[in-house]
C-alpha distance (Angstrom), angle and dihedral (degrees) to the residues before:
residue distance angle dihedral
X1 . . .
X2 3.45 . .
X3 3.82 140.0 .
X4 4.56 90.8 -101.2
X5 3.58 91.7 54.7
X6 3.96 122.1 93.2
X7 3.72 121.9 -115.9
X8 3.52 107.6 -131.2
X9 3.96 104.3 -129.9
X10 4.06 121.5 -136.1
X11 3.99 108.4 -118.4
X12 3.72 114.8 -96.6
X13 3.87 125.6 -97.8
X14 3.17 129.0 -138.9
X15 4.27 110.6 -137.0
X16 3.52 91.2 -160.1
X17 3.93 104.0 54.3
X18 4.18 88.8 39.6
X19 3.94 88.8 57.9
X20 3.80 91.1 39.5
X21 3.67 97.8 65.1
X22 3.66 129.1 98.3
X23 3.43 131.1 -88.0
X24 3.52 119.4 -130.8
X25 3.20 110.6 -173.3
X26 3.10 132.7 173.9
X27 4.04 92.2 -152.2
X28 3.66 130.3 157.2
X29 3.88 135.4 -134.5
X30 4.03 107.0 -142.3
X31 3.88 121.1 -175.0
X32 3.61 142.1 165.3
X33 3.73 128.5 -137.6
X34 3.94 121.0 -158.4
X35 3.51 144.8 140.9
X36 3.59 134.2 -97.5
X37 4.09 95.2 -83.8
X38 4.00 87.3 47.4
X39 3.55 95.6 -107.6
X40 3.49 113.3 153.4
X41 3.96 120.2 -97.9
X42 3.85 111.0 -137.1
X43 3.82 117.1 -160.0
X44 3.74 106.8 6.8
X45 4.07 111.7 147.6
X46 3.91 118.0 -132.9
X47 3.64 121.6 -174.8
X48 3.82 131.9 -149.7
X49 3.85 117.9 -133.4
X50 3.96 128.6 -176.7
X51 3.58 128.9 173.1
X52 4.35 86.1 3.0
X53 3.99 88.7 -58.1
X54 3.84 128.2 110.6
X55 3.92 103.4 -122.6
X56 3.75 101.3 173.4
X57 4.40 138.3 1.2
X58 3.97 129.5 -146.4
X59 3.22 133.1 -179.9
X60 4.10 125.0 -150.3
X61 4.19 116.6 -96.9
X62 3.89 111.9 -145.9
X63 3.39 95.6 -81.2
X64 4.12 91.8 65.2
X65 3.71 87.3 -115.0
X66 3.94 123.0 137.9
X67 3.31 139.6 175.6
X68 4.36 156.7 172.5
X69 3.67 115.4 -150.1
X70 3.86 125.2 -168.7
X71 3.32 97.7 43.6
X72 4.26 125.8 157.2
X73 3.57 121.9 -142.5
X74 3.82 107.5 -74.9
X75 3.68 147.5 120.4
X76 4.08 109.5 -91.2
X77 3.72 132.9 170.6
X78 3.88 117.3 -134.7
X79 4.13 109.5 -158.9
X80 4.22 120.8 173.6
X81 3.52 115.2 -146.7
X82 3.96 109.3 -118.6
X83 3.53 117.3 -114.1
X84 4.20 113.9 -125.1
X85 4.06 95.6 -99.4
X86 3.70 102.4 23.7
X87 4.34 126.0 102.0
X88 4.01 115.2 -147.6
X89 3.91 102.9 -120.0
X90 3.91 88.2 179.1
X91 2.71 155.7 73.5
X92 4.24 95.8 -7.2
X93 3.64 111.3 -85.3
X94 3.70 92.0 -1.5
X95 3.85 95.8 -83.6
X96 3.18 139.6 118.7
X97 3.94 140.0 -167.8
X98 3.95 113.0 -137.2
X99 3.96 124.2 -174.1
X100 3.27 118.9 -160.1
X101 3.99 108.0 -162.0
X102 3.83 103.4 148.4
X103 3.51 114.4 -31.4
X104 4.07 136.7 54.4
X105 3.66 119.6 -96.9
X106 4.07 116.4 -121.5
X107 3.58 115.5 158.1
X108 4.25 105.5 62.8
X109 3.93 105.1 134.5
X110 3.66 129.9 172.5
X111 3.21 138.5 -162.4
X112 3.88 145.0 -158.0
X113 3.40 138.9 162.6
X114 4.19 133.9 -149.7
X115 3.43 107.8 -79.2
């Protein structure tokens, strides 16, 4: 190409509309439930809640771990059901709030001891 010939300009973008748009995801919420020595807790149910509603269940592997996967950006509550003998240690109530704004969510872990 040489110096006479036009260079062919890429179309504007506007900043403000490219950060305003949605994020889609999909993102995951990963957690860890274990008791008050750090021992792994295998079988403990969690639910997922948005907007007051349960939208999806899990239930801990042997390794304690949990987790939801496909998730949009959002704000979700993730509760474990107590097991019959066990005490929540944390966090309170066994709950926690999670917000999802543009990254997934790794490091939930709960805790309980024997009761």
């Amino acid at each position: 190409m040489n110096e006479t010939e036009a260079v062919a300009e890429a179309p504007a973008v506007n900043e403000t509309e490219a950060a305003a748009a949605p994020v889609a995801g999909p993102y995951v919420i990963m957690g860890l439930v274990q008791d008050n020595s750090q021992a792994p807790l295998e079988g403990w149910n969690f639910d997922l809640s948005k907007d007051g509603a349960v939208v999806d269940s899990a239930i801990s592997g042997a390794d304690g771990k949990f987790n939801f996967v496909g998730l949009t950006s959002g704000v979700f509550t993730v509760s474990e059901t107590l097991e019959e003998g066990w005490s929540v240690v944390s966090p309170e109530n066994g709950t926690v709030d999670v917000t999802i704004a543009d990254a997934s969510v790794t490091d939930l872990v709960f805790v309980n001891q024997k009761a």
